[in-house]
N, C-alpha and C positions, 0 to 999 in steps of 0.2 A: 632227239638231241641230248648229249650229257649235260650233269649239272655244271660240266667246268666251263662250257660254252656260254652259260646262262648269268656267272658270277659277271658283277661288276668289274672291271681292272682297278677302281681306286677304292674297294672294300677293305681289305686286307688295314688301309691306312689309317681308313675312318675306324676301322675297331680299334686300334692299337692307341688312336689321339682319342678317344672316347674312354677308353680302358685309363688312360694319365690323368684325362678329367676327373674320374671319378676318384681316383687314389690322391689328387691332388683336395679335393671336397671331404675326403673322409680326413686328412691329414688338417686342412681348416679346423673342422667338425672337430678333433681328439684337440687341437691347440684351444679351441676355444671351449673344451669340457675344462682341461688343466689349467685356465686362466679362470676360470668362474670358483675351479676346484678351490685354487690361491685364495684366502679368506684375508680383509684388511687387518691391518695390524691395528690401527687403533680405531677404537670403538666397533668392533665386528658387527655391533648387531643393531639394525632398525627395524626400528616399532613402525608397523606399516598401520593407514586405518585404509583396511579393504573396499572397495564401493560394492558393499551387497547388501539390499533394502531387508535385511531377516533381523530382528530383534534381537535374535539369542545369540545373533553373532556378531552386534554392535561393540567390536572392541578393538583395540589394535593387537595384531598380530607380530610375532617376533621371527624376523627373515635374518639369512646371515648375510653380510653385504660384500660381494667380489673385490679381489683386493684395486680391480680395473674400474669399477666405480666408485673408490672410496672418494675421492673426492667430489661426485660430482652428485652421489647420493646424499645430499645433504636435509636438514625439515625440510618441508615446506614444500620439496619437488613434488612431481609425477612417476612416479613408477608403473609395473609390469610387473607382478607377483603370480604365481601359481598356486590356484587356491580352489579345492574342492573338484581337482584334473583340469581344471581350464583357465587361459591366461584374464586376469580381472584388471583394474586397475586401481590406484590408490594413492594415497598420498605418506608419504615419511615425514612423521613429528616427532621422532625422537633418535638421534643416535645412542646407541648403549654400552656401554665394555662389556656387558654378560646379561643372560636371559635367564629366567626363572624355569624355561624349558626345559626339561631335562636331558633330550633327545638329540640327534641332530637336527639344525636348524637348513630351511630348504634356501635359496640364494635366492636374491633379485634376480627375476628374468632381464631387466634392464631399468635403464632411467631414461623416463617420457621425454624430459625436456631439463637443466640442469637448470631454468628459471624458478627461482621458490615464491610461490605462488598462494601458499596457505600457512600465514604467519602463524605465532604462538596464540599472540590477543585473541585471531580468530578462532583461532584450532580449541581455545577452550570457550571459547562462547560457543562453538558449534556445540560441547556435551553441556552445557548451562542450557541451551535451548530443546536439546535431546531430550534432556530428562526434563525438564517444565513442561512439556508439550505432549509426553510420552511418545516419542518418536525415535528415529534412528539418528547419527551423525550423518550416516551419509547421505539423507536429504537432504540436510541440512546444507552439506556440504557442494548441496548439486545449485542451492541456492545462492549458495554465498561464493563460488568461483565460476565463474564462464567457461565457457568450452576453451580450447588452446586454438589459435591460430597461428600456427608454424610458421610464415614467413613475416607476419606483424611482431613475432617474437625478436627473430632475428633484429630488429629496427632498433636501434639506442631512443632510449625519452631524451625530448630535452628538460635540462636542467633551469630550474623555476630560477626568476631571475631575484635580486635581492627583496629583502624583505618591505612588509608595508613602512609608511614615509613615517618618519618621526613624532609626527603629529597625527598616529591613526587612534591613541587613544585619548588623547583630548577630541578630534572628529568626531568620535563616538560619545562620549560624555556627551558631548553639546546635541548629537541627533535625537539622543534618548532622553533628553534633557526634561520631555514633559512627564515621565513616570517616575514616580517615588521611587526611591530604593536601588534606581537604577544606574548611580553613578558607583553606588559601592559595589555591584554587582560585576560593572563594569573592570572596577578597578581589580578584582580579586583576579577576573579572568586574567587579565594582563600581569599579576605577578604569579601564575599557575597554580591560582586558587582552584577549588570544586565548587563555586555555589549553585544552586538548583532554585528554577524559577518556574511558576505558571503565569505566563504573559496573556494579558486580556489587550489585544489591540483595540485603539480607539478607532469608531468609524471612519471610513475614509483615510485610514493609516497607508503608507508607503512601506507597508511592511517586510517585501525584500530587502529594500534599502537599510533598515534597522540591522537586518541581519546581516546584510555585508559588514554594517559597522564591528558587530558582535565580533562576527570572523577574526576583523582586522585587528579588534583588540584582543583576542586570542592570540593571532599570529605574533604578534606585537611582545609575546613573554614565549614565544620559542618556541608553542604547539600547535597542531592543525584540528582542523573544523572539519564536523560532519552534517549536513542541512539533509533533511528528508522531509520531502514535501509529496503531496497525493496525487499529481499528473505532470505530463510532459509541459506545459503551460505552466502552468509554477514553476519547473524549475527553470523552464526559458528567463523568465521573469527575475530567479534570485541571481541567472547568471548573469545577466545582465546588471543585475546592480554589483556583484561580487567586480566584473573586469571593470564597472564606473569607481568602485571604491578602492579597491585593489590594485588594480591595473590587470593587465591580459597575463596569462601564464601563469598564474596564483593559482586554477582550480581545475575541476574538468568537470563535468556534467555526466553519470552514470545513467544511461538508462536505456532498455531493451531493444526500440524499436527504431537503432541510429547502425544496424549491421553487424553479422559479429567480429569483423576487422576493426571497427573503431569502438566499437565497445572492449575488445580486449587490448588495445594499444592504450585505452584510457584508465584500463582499470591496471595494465602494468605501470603507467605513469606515476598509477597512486602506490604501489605496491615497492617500487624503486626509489620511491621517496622524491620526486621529482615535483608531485601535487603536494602541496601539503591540504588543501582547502577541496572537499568536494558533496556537491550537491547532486541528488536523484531522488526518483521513485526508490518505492519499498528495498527494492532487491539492492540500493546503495546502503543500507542500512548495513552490511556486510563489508564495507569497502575497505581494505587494511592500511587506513587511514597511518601517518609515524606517529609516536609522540601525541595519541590523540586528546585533546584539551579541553573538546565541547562538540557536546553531539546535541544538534535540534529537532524535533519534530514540529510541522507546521500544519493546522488544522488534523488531531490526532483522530477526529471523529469519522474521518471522511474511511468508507468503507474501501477504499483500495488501498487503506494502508493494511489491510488485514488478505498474509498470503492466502489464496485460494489451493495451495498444494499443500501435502502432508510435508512437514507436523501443522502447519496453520498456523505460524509465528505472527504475530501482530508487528506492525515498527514502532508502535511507542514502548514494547516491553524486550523488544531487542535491544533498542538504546537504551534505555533505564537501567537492561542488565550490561551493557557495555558499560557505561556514566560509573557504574557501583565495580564492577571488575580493572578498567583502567583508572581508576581516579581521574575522571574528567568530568565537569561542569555538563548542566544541562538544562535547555529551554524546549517547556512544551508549550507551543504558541496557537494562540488563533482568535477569529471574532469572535465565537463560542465559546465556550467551556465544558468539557465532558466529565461524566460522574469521576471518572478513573484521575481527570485531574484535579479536581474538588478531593478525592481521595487523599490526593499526594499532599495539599493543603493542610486537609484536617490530619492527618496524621503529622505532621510537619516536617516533613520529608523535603518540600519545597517551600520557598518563600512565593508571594504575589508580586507580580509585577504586571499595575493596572492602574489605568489615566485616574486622575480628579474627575469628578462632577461634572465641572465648570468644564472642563474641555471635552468632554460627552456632550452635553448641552452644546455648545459652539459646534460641534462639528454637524450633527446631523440631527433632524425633526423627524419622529417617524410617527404619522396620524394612522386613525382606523376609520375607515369609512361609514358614515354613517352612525357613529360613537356619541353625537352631540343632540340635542333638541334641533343648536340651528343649521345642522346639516340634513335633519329630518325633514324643517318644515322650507329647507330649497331643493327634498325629494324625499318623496315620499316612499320610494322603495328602493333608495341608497341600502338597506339590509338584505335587501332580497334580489337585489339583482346584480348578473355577473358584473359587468360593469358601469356601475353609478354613474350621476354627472360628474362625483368627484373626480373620479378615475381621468374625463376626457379635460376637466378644467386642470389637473395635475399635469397632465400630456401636453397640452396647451402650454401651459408656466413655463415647463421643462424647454420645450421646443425653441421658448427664443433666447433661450442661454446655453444653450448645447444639446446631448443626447439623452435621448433617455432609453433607461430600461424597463422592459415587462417582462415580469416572470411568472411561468406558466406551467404548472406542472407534468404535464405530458406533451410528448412530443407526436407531428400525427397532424390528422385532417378534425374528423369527426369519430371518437374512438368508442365512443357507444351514442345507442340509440334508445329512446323509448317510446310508448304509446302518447302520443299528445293528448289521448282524452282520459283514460284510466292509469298511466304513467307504466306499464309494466313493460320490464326489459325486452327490446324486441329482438328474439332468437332467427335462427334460420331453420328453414321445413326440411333441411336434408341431416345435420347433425347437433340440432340446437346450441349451435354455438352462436356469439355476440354479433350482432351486426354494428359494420360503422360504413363511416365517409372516406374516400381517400382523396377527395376531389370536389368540387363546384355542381361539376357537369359529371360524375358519376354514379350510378342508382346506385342504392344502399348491396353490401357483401358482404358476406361471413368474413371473418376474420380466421376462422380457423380450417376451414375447406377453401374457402373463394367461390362459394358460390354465388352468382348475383340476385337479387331478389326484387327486382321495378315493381313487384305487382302485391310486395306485402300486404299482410291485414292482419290486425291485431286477434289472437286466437283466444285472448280471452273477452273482448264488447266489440271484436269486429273492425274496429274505426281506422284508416288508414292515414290516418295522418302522423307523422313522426316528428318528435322532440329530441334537441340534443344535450342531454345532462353532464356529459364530458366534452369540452374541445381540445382540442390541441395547440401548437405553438402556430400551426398554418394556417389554420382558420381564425384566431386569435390574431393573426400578421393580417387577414385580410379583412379582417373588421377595422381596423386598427387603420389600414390605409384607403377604406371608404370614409370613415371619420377623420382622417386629416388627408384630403387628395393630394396636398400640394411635398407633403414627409416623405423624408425617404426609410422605407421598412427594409429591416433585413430578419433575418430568423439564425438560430443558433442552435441545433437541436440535433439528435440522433447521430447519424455519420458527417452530419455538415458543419464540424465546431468550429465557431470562428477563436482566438486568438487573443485577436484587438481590434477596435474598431476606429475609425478618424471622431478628433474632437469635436467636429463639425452637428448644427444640428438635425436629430434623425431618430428612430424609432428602431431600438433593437430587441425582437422578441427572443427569448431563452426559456430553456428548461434549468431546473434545477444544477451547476455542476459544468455547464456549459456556456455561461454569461463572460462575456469578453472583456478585455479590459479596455474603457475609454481611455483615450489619449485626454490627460486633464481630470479623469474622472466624469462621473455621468451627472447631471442635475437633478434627476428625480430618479426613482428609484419608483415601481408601482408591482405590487405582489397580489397576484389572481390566484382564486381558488385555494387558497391555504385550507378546505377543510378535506381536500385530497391527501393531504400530506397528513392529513389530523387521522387520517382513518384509513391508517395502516394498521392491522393487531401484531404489534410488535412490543417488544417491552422497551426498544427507546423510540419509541413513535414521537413524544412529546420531542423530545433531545435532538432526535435529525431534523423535526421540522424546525426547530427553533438555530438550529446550527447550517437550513440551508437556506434560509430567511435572512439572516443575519452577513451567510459571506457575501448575498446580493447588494443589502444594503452599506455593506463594507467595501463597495463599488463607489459610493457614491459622492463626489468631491467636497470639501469641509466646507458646510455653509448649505449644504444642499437640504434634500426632503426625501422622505419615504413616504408613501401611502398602500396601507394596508387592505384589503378587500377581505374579510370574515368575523367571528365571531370578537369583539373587544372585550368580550368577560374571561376568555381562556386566556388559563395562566401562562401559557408558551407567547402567545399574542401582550401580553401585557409585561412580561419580560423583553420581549422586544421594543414597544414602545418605551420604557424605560431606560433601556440596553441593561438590564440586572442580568445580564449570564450568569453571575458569582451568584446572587438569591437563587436563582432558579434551578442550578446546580448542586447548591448548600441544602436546599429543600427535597428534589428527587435523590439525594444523596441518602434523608435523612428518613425517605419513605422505604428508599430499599435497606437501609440497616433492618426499620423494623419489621419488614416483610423478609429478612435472609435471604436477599436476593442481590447480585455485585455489582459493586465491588466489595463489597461487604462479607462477600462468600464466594469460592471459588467454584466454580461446577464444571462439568463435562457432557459429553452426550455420547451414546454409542448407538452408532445407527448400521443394522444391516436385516437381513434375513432375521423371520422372528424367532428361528432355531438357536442361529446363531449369538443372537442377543442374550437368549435366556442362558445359553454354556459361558457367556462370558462373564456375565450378572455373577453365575452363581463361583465362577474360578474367582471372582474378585477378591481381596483381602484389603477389605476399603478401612477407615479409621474409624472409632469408635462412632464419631456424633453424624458419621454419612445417611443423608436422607438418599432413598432412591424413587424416585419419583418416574412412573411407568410401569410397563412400556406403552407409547400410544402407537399408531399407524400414521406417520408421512412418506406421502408419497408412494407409496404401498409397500414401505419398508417398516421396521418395526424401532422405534426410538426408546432410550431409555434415560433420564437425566441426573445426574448425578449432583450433589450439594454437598458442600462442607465448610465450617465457619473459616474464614482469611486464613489462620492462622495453623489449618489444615490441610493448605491449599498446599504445600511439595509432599507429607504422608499421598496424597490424594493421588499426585504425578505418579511418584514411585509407584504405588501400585496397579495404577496403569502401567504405568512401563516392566512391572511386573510381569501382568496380564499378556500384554505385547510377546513378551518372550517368551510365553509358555505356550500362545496358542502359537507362535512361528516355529517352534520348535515339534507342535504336534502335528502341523498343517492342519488346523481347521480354518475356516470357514471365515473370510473375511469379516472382519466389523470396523466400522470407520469410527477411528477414537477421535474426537476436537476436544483441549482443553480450551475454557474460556473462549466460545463462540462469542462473535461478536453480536449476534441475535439470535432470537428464541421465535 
């Protein structure tokens, strides 16, 4: 059969409308070269910063802008650059009339989105934190803007409605009325003063509610508020006093795990100026607040203000450096006191802002069990045992005037085990790891295989009998509800956090960081185990325990009681019972000066490969008085630490950031730079 037999009858057609397509695509294609070719007439050139994590190339780059985007390439958008043959993406913080390049300049591939989304404020706190941290911008940047949500974009914010009521800074005078210093403090806010405070909340403080007032006398002279607080639960808690004091529409709430359509519809609200007022975790510490007045941190000590992602920016030293970059006021608050704000004190950086005496004393009693002759001689091993008769007479008191809380430092059943007759830790026979309890009715199990072990014996004297040296909050909850049958127990701990709990009364056991807040506040307050938290090897071992002691008993309603279970001669214990944060702070402050240890001194650590460590050690170009201290083995990586007095702490950055760029530019061999770890 010929091939003409075999042809289709509507080929001829299809080549010919195939054939227009494509001349129609190349004729597209040549108009849209000579429209990118067209360069704007004014300002031709944006300073692009590229998102690529390499050191050597942390700068902005200069693109020429299509005369088809000149308007809508503005700062602060999203672009589509071509950078190193492949499209990237970035952000434009500068329009220019001329570049420094000599060359020709390559064109915006496009613009992402003509929303501007990375302000000026921000854009230079991003290289303020770059270099402090020895890091890139574009981490930085990956921290400080959300992903884009394309159709949340499109949505208009609404427009915040008028301002707070006439009288929100006389409201505020009168809230803050019981701390010295704090009417002037107040009033400076409200005429667009910068004053700077370390706030010591009295126990049993309403302390979101202060800081609404704070807000509102911020907003009150025409600026907006920044509240950064350490979990989702604080800032439930500041929002809610922000829309009682404010009204609704004044704020929005930043934070991660609310989706990424309402986290980015909230973070444009603030961006468009629609918020002026906004509270979150760490990552609001970024939020391009307008006109901003007062930026807070609330309990600075608590480790989730310190990012876990490179560069490792902390939030009390992002806002400090926002406070000193925008001219804006600033409160570091909480019921503790951290060396870093003792710091800002003694250099007088900040003012105090901390109750009287007389209204410490009024508000809360916190005893130590077993501290007295006549609590000895109504038990004789009130010191030595977990829980005293104190402990169940305090439980009792508590019980017929509302809730109470126990706090207990790990969460769990029975989390170790030992010998009951010779006390030695009892292992498992398949990979010597710990045995505990997860249960009542459960034979003891490794913890770290899962193996069960019913038929233990102890391999050093034989004896099969088991002791529990650690409990947990569940076994803790069921001792707790044999000793009151009639209480209602609840537990707070690992994945099960409560929130809040009714005023009503009842028995709420918690860990550390997970204690709920009573409706009304709690009546007793009772803290187990404190020589858990005493015997950590940490260098703020003292400071966390005495700062997660203290927000417990800063639970507890004015009038009420603490009682303490451990040693009464330790100084973290006897700062507590006193409530001396400010001594206790002023003293550890005064131990690390003379030990060279900070805040006092600024250090770093470089941890990777021991190769690695040592090419990086020796590329360094550190300041004259740098101690190097190392390298030791964590974790089976090689650590090295770095020291240098306060005052050498940005020489120290820079050459890190140094460093940084010369090993990205050589490709060697990772090392993980932190400055200022928040533990050692």
């Amino acid at each position: 059969m010929s091939p003409e037999r075999l042809e289709h009858p509507e080929l001829p057609g299809m080549v010919r409308a195939t054939a227009r397509e494509s001349q129609a695509k190349a004729r597209a294609t040549r108009a849209r070269r000579a429209a990118t070719a067209e360069i704007a007439d004014v300002d031709p050139v944006a300073r692009v910063l590229v998102d690529v994590a390499l050191a050597h190339l942390d700068r902005p780059f200069d693109y020429a802008v299509p005369a088809t985007m000149a308007d809508a390439a503005q700062p602060g958008v999203r672009v589509k650059v071509r950078f190193a043959g492949q499209d990237v993406d970035g952000y434009v913080v500068e329009r220019a009339a001329e570049s420094d390049h000599a060359g020709r300049l390559v064109p915006l591939r496009r613009v992402v989105s003509p929303e501007p989304v990375l302000s000026p404020q921000v854009a230079a706190l991003s290289a303020d934190l770059a270099e402090r941290y020895a890091g890139t911008r574009s981490d930085v940047l990956r921290l400080a803007v959300p992903p884009r949500h394309a159709t949340t974009e499109k949505e208009p914010s609404e427009p915040a409605p008028a301002g707070p009521p006439a009288s929100a800074l006389a409201d505020a005078v009168a809230a803050w009325a019981p701390y010295p210093l704090s009417e002037a403090f107040l009033r400076h806010l409200a005429s667009s003063g910068r004053p700077r405070g370390v706030w010591a909340a009295a126990p049993g403080e309403d302390w979101p509610r202060l800081l609404a007032h704070a807000a509102a006398a911020t907003l009150a002279g025409g600026r907006g508020t920044l509240i950064c607080v350490p979990d989702g639960k604080d800032a439930d808690r500041v929002a809610a006093a922000l829309t009682d004091v404010l009204g609704p529409g004044q704020h929005v709430v930043l934070r991660a795990d609310v989706g990424p359509a309402a986290r980015y519809r909230d973070f444009l609200a603030v961006a468009r100026g629609a918020r002026p007022v906004v509270v979150g975790t760490r990552a609001a510490a970024f939020a391009p607040v307008h006109d901003l007045g007062l930026v807070v941190v609330w309990d600075d000590g608590d480790d989730l203000h310190a990012e876990p992602r490179a560069p490792y920016p902390h939030t009390r030293e992002t806002l400090l450096l926002r406070a000193e970059r925008e001219g804006a006021a600033a409160i570091v608050g909480g019921f503790a006191r951290t060396v870093e704000a003792a710091y800002l004190l003694r250099t007088g950086w900040a003012q105090e802002l901390a109750p009287p005496r007389v209204l410490v004393r009024e508000r809360v009693r916190v005893a130590v069990a077993g501290a007295s002759d006549f609590d000895l001689e109504r038990d004789a091993h009130a010191r030595a045992s977990r829980m005293p008769r104190q402990v169940h007479d305090a439980v009792r008191i508590g019980l017929a005037d509302g809730p109470v809380l126990v706090q207990t430092p790990r969460a769990g059943y029975v989390l170790a085990l030992a010998c009951e007759r010779c006390r030695t830790p009892a292992r498992c026979a398949a990979c010597a790891g710990p045995l505990a309890l997860t249960g009542p009715g459960t034979p003891p199990g490794c913890r770290w295989c899962g193996t069960a072990a019913p038929g233990w014996a102890c391999a050093e004297c034989g004896h099969r009998g088991l002791r529990a040296p650690v409990l947990g909050d569940a076994r803790t909850a069921e001792e707790l509800g044999r000793a009151f049958p009639g209480a209602r127990v609840v537990s707070s701990a690992g994945e099960r956090v409560l929130a809040e709990v009714e005023g009503r009364p009842g028995i709420v056991v918690a860990t550390p960081g997970a204690e709920p807040v009573a409706e009304g506040g709690y009546a007793v307050a009772v803290l187990l185990d404190t020589w858990l938290l005493l015997g950590r090897a940490d260098l703020r071992t003292e400071e966390e325990a005495l700062r997660r002691w203290s927000n417990a008993v800063g639970l507890v309603r004015p009038g009420g009681r603490a009682l303490v279970v451990g040693d009464a001669a330790h100084p973290a214990l006897q700062a507590l019972v006193r409530w001396d944060h400010a001594g206790f702070a002023e003293r550890e402050t005064a131990e690390r000066v003379a030990a060279h240890l900070p805040p006092a001194s600024r250090m770093a650590t470089l941890t990777g490969d021991p190769g690695a460590v040592d090419d990086a050690v020796t590329l360094l170009d550190l300041p004259p008085a740098a101690d190097v201290l190392g390298p030791v083995e964590v974790d089976e990586q090689s650590r090295v630490v770095l020291r240098v007095p306060r005052a050498q702490g940005p020489a120290l950055s820079r050459s890190l950031g140094e460093l940084q760029r010369v090993r990205a530019s050589r490709k060697l061999d990772p090392v993980r730079i932190q400055v200022d770890p928040p533990s050692l």
